[in-house]
C-alpha positions, 0 to 999 in steps of 0.5 A: 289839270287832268284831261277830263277838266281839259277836255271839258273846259275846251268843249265849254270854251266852243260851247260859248262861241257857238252860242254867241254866233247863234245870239248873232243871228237876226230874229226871225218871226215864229208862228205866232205869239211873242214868247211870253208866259201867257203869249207864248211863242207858237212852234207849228213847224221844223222852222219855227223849231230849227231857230229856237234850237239856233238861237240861244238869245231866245231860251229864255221866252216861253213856247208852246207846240201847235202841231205835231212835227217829224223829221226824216232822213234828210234833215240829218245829212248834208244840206240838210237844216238839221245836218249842223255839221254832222252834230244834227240836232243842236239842244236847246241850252247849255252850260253857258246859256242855259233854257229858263223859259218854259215849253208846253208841248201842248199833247203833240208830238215830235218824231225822228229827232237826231243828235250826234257828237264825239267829246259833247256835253249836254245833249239832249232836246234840252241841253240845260234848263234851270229850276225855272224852266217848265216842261210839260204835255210833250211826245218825243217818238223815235229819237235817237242819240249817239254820243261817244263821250262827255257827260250828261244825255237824256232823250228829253232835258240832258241836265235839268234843274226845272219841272217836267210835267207829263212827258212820254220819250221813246228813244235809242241811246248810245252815250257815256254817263250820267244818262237817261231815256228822259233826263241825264242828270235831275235836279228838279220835279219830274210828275207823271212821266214815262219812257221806252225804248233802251240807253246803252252807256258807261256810267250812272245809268237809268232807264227813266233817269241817269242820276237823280240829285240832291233835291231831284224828285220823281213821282208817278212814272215809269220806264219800260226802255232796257238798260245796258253797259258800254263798258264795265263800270257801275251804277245802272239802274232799271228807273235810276242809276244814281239816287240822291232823290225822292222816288214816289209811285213809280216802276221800271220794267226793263231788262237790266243787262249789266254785269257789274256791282251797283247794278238794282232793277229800280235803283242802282246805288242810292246814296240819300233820299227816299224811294216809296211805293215804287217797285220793279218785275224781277222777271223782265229786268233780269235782276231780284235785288235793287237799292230800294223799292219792291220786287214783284212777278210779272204776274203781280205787276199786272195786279192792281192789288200791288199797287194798292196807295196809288190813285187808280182814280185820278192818275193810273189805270190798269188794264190786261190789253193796255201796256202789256198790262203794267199800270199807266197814266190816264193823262197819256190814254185818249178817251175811248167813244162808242163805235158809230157803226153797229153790227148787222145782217145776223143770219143764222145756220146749223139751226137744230135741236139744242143748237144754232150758229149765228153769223153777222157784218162787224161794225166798226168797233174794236170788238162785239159783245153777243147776247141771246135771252129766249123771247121773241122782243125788247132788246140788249142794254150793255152798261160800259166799263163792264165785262161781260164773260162770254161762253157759247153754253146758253145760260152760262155766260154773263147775264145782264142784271136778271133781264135773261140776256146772256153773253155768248160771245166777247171778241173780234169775231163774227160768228158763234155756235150757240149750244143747250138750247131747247128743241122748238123755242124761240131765241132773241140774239143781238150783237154791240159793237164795243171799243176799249179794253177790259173794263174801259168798254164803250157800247153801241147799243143801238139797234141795226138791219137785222140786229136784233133777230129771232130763231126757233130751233127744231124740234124732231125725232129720229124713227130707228128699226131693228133688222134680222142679223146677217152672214152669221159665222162663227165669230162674226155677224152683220148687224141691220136697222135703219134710222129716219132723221126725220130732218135733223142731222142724226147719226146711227150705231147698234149696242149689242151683247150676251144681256138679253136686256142691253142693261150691259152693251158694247156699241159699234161705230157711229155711222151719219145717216145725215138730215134727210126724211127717209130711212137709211139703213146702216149695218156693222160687222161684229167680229171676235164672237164666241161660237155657239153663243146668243147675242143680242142688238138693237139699232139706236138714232141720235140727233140734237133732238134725243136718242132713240133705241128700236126693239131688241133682236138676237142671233146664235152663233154657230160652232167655228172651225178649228184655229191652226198653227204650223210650227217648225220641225225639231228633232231633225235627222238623216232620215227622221224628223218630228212634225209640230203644230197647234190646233185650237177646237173652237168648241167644237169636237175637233181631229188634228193630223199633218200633211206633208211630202217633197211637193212644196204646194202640197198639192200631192202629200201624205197623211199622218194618223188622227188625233183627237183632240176634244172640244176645248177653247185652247190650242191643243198641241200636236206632233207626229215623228216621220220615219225613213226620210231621204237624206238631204232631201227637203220636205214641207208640211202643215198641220189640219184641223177638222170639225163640224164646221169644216176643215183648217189647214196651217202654213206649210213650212218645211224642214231639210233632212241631214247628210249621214254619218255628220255631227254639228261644229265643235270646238278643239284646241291647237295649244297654240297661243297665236291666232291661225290664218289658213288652214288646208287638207286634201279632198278626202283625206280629212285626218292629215292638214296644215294650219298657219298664222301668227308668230310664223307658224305651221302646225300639222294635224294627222289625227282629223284635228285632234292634235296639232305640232309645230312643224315650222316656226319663223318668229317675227313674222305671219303665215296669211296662207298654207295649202297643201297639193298632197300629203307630201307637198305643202306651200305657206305663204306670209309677211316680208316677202315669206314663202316656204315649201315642204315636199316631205309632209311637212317634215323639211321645209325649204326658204323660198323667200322674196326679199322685200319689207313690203311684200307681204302674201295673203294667199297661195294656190297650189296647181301641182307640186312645182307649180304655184301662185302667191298674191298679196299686199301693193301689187305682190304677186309672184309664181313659180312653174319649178317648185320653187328650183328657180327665184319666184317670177314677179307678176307686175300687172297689178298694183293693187293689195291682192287678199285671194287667188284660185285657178279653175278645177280644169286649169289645166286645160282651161287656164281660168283664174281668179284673184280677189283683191281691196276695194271691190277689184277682180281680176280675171284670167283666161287661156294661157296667155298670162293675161290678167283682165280687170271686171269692174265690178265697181261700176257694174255693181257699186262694189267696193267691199275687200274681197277676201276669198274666192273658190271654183265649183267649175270651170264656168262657176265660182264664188267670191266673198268679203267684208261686210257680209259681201258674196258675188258669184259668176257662171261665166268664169268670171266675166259678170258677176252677180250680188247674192242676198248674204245672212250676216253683215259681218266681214266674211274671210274664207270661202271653201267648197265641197262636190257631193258628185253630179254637180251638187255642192255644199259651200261654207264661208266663215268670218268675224264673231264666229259667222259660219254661213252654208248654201247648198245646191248644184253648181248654177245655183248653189250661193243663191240663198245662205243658211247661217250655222251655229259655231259655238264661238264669238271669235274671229273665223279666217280660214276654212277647209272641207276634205270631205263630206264627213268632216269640216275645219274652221280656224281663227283668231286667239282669244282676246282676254282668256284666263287662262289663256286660250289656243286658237280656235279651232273648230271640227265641223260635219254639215249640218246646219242650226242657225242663229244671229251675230253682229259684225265687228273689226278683226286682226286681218282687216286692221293689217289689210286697211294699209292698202287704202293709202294707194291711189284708186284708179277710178276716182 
């Protein structure tokens, strides 16, 4: 024997002793009748229906319901009447005693019902009624039912062989199998009933019925409750999970929420029987396929066309606000009556010409219907049952028959705007309140205070006049009338143009002159006009009434003054330029010349020669080549235009003429396949200059960069740094610990090396041919005051990766340094105490950017650059810094100055993506504002050296993907500036520098 049969002989064998102590409990009186067919027992209470459930000796009487019954809470828990063990509700008939009486819920209701069980067979209100059992004419609202396992649970009958007639279940079911929202297992009649609510369990499923057996039947019902699976198994349906029955004039419309075979929106497997006419929403129930019936939208289902061998008579309804719009049965619809309480106290406002509001009190209606016929009697006849189609358009709604009364309104509401009426007529309006939907409407007809009411609408005109045009120019002109509403609320504009009959017309904006009797004068500013040109206007009011146009007046526009346009200065030399511009006559003959001088208001300057320039509509262009210019000198002018009308003058631009005997960058080539880190020549001696990088290299230059030669090569390591003190004496700096010294022009070179794989340098500043500084990667920082005769002396009062160092031009004397180093550190020395002060930058500025290179101007003044575009200057030797406004977001690597003399400087910093930018000025203010210069290169820029006012070096990275290969960049710069775009990107240097960030922050 398997466990199955074990388990449910066990549970039949408790079934039965439970039931013979129930048949043990004395009788008690119910609340009246004597159980028989047409005397049956009276169920007005919980009491009358805890003994009925209780006791099995009675299930085999007859009852009806007199009352409606719910349940709460507490008769579920313990000592509750209804707890029985934490099973709560016991149904009434099992497998053992089964119900044979009959029950007529009379149309009541019974709410809350709980049931609950483990391993439980037959649960439901009825547990097991035979095929002489009649059910019928009840309610069951909100039940809920949790059974973990065994067979058979319906929210109304668990296993039911006997009829059930006009039943409504609403429940939560959570069970094993063979269940469903009204009846587990059906093996009689079911005849208009319906479901909702939603039954999640593991086998032969439905949303109205779980099986439906041989000699089962349902007609003329429906389930909207949701099905879905508690565990993979098959057979679920939307109406049935199991058929082996008839099925006539029914639908399902629930979600069917399984994923397994035998699954159908109606039926989920059908094995004999016949299903007919029934059908089910592919939409809702999630599923297009069933084992017999129809599919249909959820657009045909609210169709009643669908349905067309149903009885729409005697047995469904349909209605688009009943049941979301599905049918449903009329036995469960309760008659709809006409409300007691009509609408009144209309009041009617916004009364104009073709238009009026009416406002009324709602009565106690579901909704209002609102008719208005043009007379001054008689009142409104609704026939019920009927939809009037409403529409706030007089005459365009739904009339009465041909009695002249048209709907206007239909909802829940209590005003609308009634429009196309006609001016001075007088309006008959009455408001019935209605209850039902659609086609079921119920209508109070009778009349109220106020309901129904009469209005006349107005009947004015609006008095309109044509004023003289005003503050005529050019192009524009002010526009004069006046409207008299003449008391409806009117609005104003003027229709103007060149037909001197406005047959053609443009209109201005509407303006409100509102309702009053008096004129308002409006106004409108035209603008766009064409010169010397007559237009012509009128003043126009319009109201509910009509549209009223005054006679036509005109004006002439006089000739313009002349447009100008300044356009920047080309063709830009040391002592030349060519001024640009535009002049636009207007019509009107017309001169053009410039203005221009080293005043940057303009308010002292010279004058070009005149230049006709016709009397045409289009910009003529105009230019002018100044000859015998300053030098480096700034220059601002502005393009005139003068006619008739008076004189216009552009925006003043200017233009910087060019330092003598300089060319713009130029690309060269090293011949060298590596990229090139740093690059050095001494101040005005451009021909001879060292450049260093990749693969140990320094390269020498002694024709102003034309050719290079490998003078030292130390394979397996970088050269960061070079810098030369003279043509003799040379300094290179680079990874593991490298410094080299040449003091022969680079012919010999002597290994000054520090030992240590972490020791990179980035940077070395050469003070005099045996003094020098090497900073570089986690606090490396080491100097020399014999040339190098001696070891390096370590420096250890820094321990962060260090990217530049440079001493003041007068360290000598002042002792001044600065180093620049990750993440936004600067380090400050003063004097000659070796003492290096931290600026914290950081805090002061919210700096954290690297910062790659630093240069002197002077003793007070100096320059930092880094990554993304940052540039700091100081004026005090480094004690405060300031952030100065950068052109480019790209990462800045080298910084270089050069002094004209008196103070004056030119700076030249350079970068990624070939970002060469240049400020120019005296020392205070120099770095204040940076031009970006074209580079003719996207590579990666990292050094920079400027040896005199003639000539400027840039180096940087190899090309990436030359074919063929290509060298370094290199690149022979004079000072002269073209501007132009670039976009930041990630280089070589930064990717070697970003292991700095691995050491501790001492901020954080």
């Amino acid at each position: 024997m398997n466990n199955y049969y074990i388990l449910k002989f066990i549970c039949t064998f408790f079934l039965i002793a439970f039931t013979g102590l129930l048949s043990e409990v004395s009788a008690q009186s119910y609340s009246g009748g004597s159980g028989t067919v047409m005397d049956p027992y009276l169920i007005s209470n919980k009491s009358d229906l805890e003994y009925l459930s209780e006791n099995s000796g009675e299930w085999g009487k007859h009852f009806k319901q007199t009352s409606d019954l719910t349940f709460v809470d507490a008769d579920f828990q313990i000592g509750g009447n209804f707890y029985n063990g934490g099973s709560f509700f016991i149904p009434i008939g099992n497998l053992t005693i089964k119900f044979t009486g009959s029950y007529d819920g009379n149309n009541k209701k019974i709410s809350n019902l709980k049931f609950n069980g483990g391993a439980t067979f037959y649960v439901g209100f009825f547990g097991y009624t035979t095929n002489t059992s009649q059910i019928k004419n009840l309610t069951l609202l909100n039940e809920q039912v949790n059974v973990n396992s065994g067979q058979y649970t319906g929210g109304l009958v668990a296993w039911n062989e006997g009829s059930i007639t006009d039943c409504y279940v609403d429940a939560v079911i959570d069970a094993a199998t063979n269940v469903g929202v009204l009846v587990g297992n059906n093996r009689g009649p079911i005849l208009r009933c319906y479901v909702t609510g939603s039954v999640n369990a593991g086998n032969r499923v439905g949303g109205l019925v779980g099986v439906l057996g041989a000699g089962g039947s349902i007609s003329n019902s429906f389930s909207r409750a949701s099905v879905s699976d508690r565990a993979v198994q098959n057979l679920y349906g939307g109406l049935v999970g199991d058929c082996g029955g008839n099925i006539t004039n029914c639908y399902a419309t629930g979600l069917v929420d399984v994923p397994n075979s035998f699954r159908g929106g109606l039926i989920g497997r059908r094995i004999t029987g016949t299903v007919s006419n029934s059908y089910w929403d592919t939409i809702t129930t999630g599923l297009s396929t069933s084992d017999g019936g129809t599919g249909k939208n959820t657009t045909q289902m609210n169709t009643q066309s669908t349905f067309n061998t149903w009885d729409f008579t005697n047995v469904w309804g349909i209605n688009g606000s009943i049941n979301s719009g599905y049918p449903y049965l009329l036995n469960n619809v309760p008659p709809v009556l006409a409300p007691t309480t009509q609408a009144f106290d209309l009041v009617f406002s916004s009364v104009q010409n073709v238009n009026f509001t009416i406002n009324w009190t709602n009565g106690n209606g579901s909704a209002r219907a609102v008719f208005v016929k043009q007379t001054n009697t008689g009142t409104v006849s609704p026939t019920d049952n009927t939809t009037y189609t409403a529409n706030s358009i007089f005459g365009s709604g739904t009339q009465i028959g041909v009695s002249g009364w048209y709907c206007v309104y239909n909802g829940t509401g209590s005003n609308v705007t009634v429009t196309n009426l006609s001016p001075g007529t007088e309006y008959r309006v009455m408001v019935c309140e209605y209850n039902g939907g659609a086609g079921s409407e119920v209508y109070n007809i009778s009349s109220a205070t106020n309901n129904p009411r009469n209005q006349t609408t107005l009947n004015t005109f609006p008095v309109v006049t044509s004023s003289a045009a005003t503050n005529i120019l050019s192009s524009s002109a002010d526009l004069n009338g006046s409207v008299n509403p003449n008391g409806l609320a009117t609005d104003g504009y003027f229709e103007w143009g060149t037909d001197n009959t406005l047959t053609t017309f443009s209109t201005t904006s509407t303006q409100s002159v509102g309702s009053g009797t008096s004129a308002v004068n409006i106004s409108a500013n035209l603008t766009g006009l064409t010169p010397n040109t007559t237009y012509y206007f009128r003043a126009v009011g319009v109201n509910l009434s009509a549209t009223v146009k005054s006679s036509i007046l005109n004006f002439t526009t006089p000739a313009a003054l002349p447009t100008v346009t300044t356009i920047a200065a080309t063709n830009i030399t040391v002592s030349s330029g060519t001024l640009n511009g535009t002049v636009n006559p207007n019509l009107g003959a017309t001169d053009g010349y410039f203005e221009w001088g080293t005043d940057n208001t303009l308010t002292t300057f010279s004058t070009t020669a005149v230049q006709p320039l016709g009397s045409g509509n289009t910009p003529v262009d105009i230019s002018e080549n100044l000859s015998g210019l300053l030098s480096g000198t700034t220059y601002y002018f502005r393009a005139v235009g003068s006619n008739s009308a008076g004189i216009t003058k552009g925006l003043i631009l200017s233009f910087t003429t060019n330092i003598p005997g300089l060319s713009q960058w130029e690309p060269f080539e090293t011949l060298f396949l590596h990229s090139l880190y740093s690059i050095s020549f001494v101040d005005g001696n451009p021909s001879t200059g060292f450049a260093a990088g990749e693969q140990g290299t320094i390269l020498k230059t002694t024709n102003y960069g034309v050719n290079w030669t490998t003078v030292l090569s130390v394979p397996g390591r970088w050269f960061n740094s070079v810098q030369m003190f003279n043509s003799n004496v040379i300094y290179g700096v680079g990874t593991y610990g490298m410094i080299y010294k040449s003091a022969d022009g680079g012919n010999t070179w002597t290994d000054q090396s520090i030992n240590g794989s972490d020791k990179h340098f980035r940077s070395v500043y050469v003070v005099s041919a045996i003094e020098a500084y090497a900073v570089g990667f986690a606090g490396t920082f080491y100097s020399t005051t014999d040339g190098g005769s001696t070891p390096w002396v370590q420096n250890t009062q820094i321990p962060w990766s260090m990217h530049s160092i440079a001493m003041s031009p007068n360290f000598s004397v002042s002792g001044n340094g600065i180093i620049a180093a990750t993440d936004g550190y600067l380090y400050r020395r003063t004097g000659f105490s070796g003492t290096l002060n931290h600026i914290n930058i950081r805090q002061t500025l919210g700096v954290y950017d690297y910062l790659n290179s630093v240069v002197w101007l002077d003793d007070n003044n100096a320059i930092v650059v880094g990554n993304n575009g940052r540039i700091l200057k100081t004026s005090n030797a480094g004690a405060s810094w300031t952030i100065k406004t950068s052109p480019t977001g790209n990462h800045l690597r080298a910084v270089e100055a050069i002094n004209f003399g008196a103070g004056e400087f030119v700076v030249i910093a350079v970068g990624d993506n070939g970002t060469i930018i240049r400020s120019h000025g005296f020392a205070g203010t120099v770095g204040n504002s940076w031009t970006v210069e074209s580079s003719n290169t996207t590579k990666h820029l990292y050094g920079v050296s400027l040896p005199s006012l003639a000539y400027g070096f840039t180096i940087g990275e190899k090309g990436q993907g030359d074919s063929p290969p290509g060298p370094a960049s290199y690149v022979n710069h004079n000072l002269t500036i073209s501007t132009t775009t670039v976009t930041q990107i990630n280089s070589v240097i930064p990717e070697r520098f970003e292991l700095k960030q691995n050491y501790p922050n001492p901020f954080n």
